[in-house]
C-alpha positions in Angstrom: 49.0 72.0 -22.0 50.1 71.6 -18.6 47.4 72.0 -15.8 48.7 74.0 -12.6 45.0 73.1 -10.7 42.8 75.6 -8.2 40.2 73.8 -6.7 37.8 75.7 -4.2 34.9 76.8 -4.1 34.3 80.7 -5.5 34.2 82.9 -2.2 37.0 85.6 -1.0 38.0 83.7 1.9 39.6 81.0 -0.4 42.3 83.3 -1.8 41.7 82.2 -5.4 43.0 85.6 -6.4 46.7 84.3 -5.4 46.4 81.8 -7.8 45.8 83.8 -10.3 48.6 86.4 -9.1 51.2 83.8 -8.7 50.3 82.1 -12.3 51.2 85.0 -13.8 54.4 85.6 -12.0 55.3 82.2 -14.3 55.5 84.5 -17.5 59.0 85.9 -15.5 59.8 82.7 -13.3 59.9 80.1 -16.2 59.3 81.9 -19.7 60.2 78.9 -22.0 57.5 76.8 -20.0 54.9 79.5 -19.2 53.1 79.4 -23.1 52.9 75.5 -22.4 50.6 76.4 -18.7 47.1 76.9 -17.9 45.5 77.7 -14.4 42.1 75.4 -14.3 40.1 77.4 -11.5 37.2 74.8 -10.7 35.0 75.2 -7.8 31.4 75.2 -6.5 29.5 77.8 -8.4 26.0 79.4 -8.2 24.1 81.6 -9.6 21.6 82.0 -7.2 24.5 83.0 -4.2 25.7 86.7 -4.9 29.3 86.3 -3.7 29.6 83.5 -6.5 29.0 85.7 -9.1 30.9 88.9 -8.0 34.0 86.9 -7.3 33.9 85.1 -10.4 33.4 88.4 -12.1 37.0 90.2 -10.0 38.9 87.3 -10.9 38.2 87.8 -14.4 38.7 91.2 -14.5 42.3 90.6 -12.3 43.3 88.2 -14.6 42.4 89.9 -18.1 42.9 93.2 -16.8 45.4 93.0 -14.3 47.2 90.9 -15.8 46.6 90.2 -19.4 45.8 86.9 -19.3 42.8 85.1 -22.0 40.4 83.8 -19.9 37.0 81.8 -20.6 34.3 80.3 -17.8 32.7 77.2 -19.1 30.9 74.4 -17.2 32.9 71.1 -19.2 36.6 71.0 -20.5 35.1 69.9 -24.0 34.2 73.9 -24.7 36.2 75.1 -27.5 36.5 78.0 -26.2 39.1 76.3 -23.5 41.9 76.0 -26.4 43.8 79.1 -26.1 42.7 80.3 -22.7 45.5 80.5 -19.9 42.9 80.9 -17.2 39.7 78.6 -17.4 37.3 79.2 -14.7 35.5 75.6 -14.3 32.0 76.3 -12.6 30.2 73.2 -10.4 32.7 70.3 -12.7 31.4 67.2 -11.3 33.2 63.8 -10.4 34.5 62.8 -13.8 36.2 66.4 -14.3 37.7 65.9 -11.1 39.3 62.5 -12.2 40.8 64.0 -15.0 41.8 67.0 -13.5 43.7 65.2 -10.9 44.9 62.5 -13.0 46.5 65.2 -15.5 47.7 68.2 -13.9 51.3 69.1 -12.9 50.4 70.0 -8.9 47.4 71.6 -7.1 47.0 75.4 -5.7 45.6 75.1 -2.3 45.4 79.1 -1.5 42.8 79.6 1.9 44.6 80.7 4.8 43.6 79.2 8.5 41.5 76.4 7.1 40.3 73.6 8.7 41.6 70.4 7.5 40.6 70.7 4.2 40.2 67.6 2.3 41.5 69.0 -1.2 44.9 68.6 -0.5 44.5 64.8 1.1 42.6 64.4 -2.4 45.6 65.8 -4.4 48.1 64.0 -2.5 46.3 60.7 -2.9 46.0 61.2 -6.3 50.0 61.8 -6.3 50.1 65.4 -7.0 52.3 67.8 -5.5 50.5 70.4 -3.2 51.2 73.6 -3.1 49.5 75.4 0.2 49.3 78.6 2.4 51.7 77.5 5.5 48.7 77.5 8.1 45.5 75.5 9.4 45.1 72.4 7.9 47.7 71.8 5.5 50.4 72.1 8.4 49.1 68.5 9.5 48.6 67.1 6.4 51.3 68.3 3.8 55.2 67.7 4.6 57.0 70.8 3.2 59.4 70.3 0.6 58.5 66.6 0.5 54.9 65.8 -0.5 54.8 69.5 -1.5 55.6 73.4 -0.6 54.1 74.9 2.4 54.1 79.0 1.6 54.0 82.5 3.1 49.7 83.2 2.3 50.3 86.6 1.7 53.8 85.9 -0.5 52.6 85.3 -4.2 56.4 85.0 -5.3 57.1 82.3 -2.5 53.7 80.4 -4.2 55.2 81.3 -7.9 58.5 80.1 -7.3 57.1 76.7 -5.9 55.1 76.3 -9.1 58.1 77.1 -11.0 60.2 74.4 -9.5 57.7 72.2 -10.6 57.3 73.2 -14.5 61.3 73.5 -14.6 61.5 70.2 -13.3 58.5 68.0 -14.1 60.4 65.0 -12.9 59.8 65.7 -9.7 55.6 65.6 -9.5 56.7 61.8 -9.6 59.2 61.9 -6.6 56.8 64.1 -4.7 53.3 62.5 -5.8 54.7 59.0 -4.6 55.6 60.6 -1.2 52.3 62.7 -0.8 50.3 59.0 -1.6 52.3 57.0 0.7 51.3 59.7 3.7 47.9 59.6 2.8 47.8 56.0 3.3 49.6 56.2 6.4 48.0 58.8 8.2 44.8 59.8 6.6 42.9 56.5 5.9 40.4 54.6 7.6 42.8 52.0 8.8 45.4 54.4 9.6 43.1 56.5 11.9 41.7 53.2 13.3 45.3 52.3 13.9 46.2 55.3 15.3 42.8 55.3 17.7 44.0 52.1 19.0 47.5 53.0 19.4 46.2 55.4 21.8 44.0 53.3 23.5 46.4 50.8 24.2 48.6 53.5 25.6 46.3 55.1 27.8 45.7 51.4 29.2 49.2 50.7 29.6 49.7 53.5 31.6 46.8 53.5 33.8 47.4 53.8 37.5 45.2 51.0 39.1 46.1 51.4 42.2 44.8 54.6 42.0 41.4 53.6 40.6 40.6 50.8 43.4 41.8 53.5 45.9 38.8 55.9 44.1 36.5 53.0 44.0 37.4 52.5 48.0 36.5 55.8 48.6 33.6 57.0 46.2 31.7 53.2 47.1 33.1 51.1 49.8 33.1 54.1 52.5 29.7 55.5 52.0 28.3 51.8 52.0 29.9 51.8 55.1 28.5 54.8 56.6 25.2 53.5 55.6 25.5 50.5 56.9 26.9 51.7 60.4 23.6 54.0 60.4 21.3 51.1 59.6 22.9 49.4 62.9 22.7 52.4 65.1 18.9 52.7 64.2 18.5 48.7 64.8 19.5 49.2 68.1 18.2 52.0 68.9 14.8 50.8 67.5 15.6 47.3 70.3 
């Protein structure tokens, strides 16, 4: 099947349940491609913290419910129980789900509103998939609209469901778009590029640096008090005479 991927971690601030929302939306956006889709939810997950579990259990009960999807929660992508679910809830996947999820999937969810930076999306890009984000916070820096993905209303499921559907109706385009969203990673969001960009500044801010102005301040803040000193040692030497 095709992947459309959430990654985050299983709290309310992250907005899965517009994932979920605009998933479903597919079944009237793209019909012929929608039996073909599945949602992979994967995020942090424990059972010890009680907004884990609650969440986990009102986005089941939005998806099933709500919205008559098959779901299943499992811990690895070889559960059989994945095969005909729509919605797989992936709890605390490690490093070599994350490879494959990235590798495989069609484009990546990115729902919290007002984040910070957020790395998830820098990950996506890098691993050339399309992004599809809430149009504030971090993603405004890091994701290009319409070229290394779709920047969204965060409270307009159909605005996130029709950027989805673009995608299934036109896979094609993950390669036109991942390729773009890689290059800007490289460009901006690496270690060389922000060591570039630090230095580009630096140079800048030397370049431009009044220093006339700084001997005129290093007159003032040290000659003239050395001065006044000194005139007051020679007043007391005569003085002392």
């Amino acid at each position: 099947k095709t992947i459309i991927l959430s990654i985050n971690r299983f709290e309310r601030k992250k907005n899965i349940g517009l994932a979920i929302d605009a998933f479903s939306l597919l079944k009237i956006k793209c019909p012929k491609q929608f039996k073909d889709l599945v949602l992979v939810v994967a995020g942090g997950y424990d059972t010890r913290v009680q907004e884990n579990v609650e969440h986990l259990q009102e986005l089941e009960i939005a998806a099933a419910k709500t919205h008559s999807l098959k779901t299943t929660v499992t811990e690895t992508l070889n559960s059989p129980g994945i095969t005909d679910a729509q919605i797989i809830f992936l709890l605390s996947f490690d490093d070599s789900h994350r490879s494959f999820l990235l590798s495989q999937a069609l484009c990546l969810i990115y729902t919290p509103q007002n984040e910070h930076f957020g790395i998830v999306p820098v990950e996506a890009m890098y691993a050339k998939l399309p992004v599809i984000a809430a149009n504030s916070g971090g993603p405004l820096e890091s994701i290009l609209d319409g070229i290394t993905g779709y920047l969204c209303d965060g409270t307009n499921t159909d605005e996130f469901a029709n950027a989805i559907a673009i995608l299934a109706e036109q896979p094609a385009l993950k390669r036109k778009i991942g390729e773009a969203g890689r290059k800007r990673v490289i460009e901006k969001f690496t270690l060389d590029a922000f060591t570039t960009q630090l230095e580009s500044h630096l140079n800048s801010l030397f370049a431009d640096f009044n220093w006339d102005a700084m001997w005129a301040y290093i007159l003032v803040v040290f000659l003239w008090p050395t001065a006044i000193l000194g005139g007051i040692w020679l007043l007391l030497v005569v003085l002392g005479k």
